[in-house]
C-alpha positions, 0 to 999 in steps of 0.5 A: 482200604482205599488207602493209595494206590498201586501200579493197577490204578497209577496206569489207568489214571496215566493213560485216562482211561474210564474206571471206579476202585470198589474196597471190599471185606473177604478174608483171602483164605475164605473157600469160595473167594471169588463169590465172597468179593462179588457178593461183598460188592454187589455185583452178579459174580459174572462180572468179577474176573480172577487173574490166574498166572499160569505156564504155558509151554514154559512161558507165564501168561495170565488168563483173566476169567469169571469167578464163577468158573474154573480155567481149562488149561487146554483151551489157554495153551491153544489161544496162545499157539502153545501145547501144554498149560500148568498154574504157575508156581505162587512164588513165582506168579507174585515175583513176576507181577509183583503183586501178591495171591490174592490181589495179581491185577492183569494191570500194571504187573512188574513184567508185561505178561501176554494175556487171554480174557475169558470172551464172556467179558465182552458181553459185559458192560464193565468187569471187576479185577483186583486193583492190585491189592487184597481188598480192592477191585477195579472196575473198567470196560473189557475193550480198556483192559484189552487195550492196556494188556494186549490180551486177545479173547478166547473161551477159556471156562471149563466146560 
């Protein structure tokens, strides 16, 4: 599952920045993905971030939070000054970033797509997000995500 890379890691490996892919073994249709990939790598499943393409105000934007949680759609529409969040439709979701369900990187997406990092990411030495494929994650520090993505921080777990 290594196999080459995609736009996720061609962008981390163009601008130098520190970072380690980790494949991995979870069918995308299994219940409880997100815990699946972190106990199929070995990490606290905290650490292990989704990348959910959503709408808000009609505008999409990607919300990266932890696996163990679900976004509160209230709390990305007021990080981003807008009023209403809804998931984007898949189809579009995999239109926008060129990626598929399943393995949407908030790294290297086909339209640059404002983003919000759950806060509880800069508590963490490293965090894992899909490299941009099913069966492979990527490793980095937050503050390098931040930076390639633009994306701002806000509480976004549902409480």
């Amino acid at each position: 599952m290594a196999g080459p890379g995609t736009p996720a890691t061609a962008l981390l490996i163009k601008r130098g920045i520190a970072h380690r892919t980790h494949p991995y073994r979870v069918s995308p249709d299994a219940p409880n993905y997100g815990a699946l990939v972190a106990e199929a790598l070995g990490v606290a499943p905290e650490r292990v971030f989704k990348s959910l393409v959503t709408e808000v105000d009609g505008a999409l934007t990607v919300a990266v939070v932890p696996v163990t949680g679900e976004l509160d759609l209230k709390a990305l529409a007021a990080a981003v000054g807008g009023k209403r969040a809804a998931m984007a439709d898949r189809a579009v979701a995999e239109r926008a970033t060129g990626y598929v369900r399943g393995g949407i990187s908030p790294l290297g997406q086909r339209k640059r797509l404002p983003t919000v990092l759950d806060e509880s990411a800069l508590d963490l030495p490293t965090i894992y997000v899909s490299a941009g494929r099913r069966g492979l994650q990527l490793e980095l520090a937050a503050a390098d995500l931040m930076a390639l993505t633009d994306a701002r921080t806000a509480s976004l777990q549902a409480r």
